[in-house]
C-alpha positions in Angstrom: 6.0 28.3 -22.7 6.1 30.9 -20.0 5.2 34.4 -21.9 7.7 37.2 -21.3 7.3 40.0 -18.7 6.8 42.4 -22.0 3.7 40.9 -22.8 2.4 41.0 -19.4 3.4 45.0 -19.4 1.7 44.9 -22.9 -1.5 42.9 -21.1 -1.7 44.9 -18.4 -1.7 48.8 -20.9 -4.3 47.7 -23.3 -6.4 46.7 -20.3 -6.4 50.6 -19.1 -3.6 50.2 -16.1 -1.1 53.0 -15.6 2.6 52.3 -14.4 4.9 53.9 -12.6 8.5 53.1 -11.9 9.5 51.0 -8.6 12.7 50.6 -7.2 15.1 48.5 -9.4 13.4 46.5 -12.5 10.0 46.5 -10.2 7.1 48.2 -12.0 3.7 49.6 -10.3 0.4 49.0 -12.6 -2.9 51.1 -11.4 -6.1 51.0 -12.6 -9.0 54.1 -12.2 -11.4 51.5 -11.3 -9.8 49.6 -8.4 -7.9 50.6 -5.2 -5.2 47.8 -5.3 -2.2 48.2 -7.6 -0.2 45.6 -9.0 3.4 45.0 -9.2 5.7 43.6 -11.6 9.1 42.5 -10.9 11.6 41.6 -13.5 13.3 42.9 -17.0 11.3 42.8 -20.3 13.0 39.9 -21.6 12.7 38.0 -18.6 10.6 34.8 -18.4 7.2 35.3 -16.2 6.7 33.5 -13.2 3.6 31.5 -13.2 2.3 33.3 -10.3 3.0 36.7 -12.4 1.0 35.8 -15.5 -2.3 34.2 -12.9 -2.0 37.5 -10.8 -2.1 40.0 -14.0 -5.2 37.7 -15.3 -7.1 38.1 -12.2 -6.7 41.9 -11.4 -7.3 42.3 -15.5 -10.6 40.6 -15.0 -11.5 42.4 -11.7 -10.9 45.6 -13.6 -13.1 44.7 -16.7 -16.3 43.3 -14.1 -16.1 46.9 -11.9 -18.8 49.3 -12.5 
């Protein structure tokens, strides 16, 4: 079962990110550590793409292995 995009949002905050709005029901996440942001497309209750949910993974794990 796909997880909702509130849980990648929830995912992406307890890892340290910061968001900011983008246009329409697009969210930007930054992280202190890295240069590259992510972004997030899509309402809270919405069902995550699988591409969504492997992308917030990797740039989670990126952010925990930088110095």
């Amino acid at each position: 079962m796909p997880k909702k995009i509130r849980e990648l949002k929830s995912m992406l905050q307890r890892a340290g990110f910061v968001m900011r709005a983008g246009k329409g029901s697009h969210t930007v996440w930054s992280h202190a550590k890295l240069e590259e942001s992510i972004t997030v497309s899509g309402r809270d209750g919405d069902d995550a793409k699988p591409y969504q949910e492997k992308d917030v993974r990797q740039i989670i794990r990126k952010a925990e292995e930088s110095p």
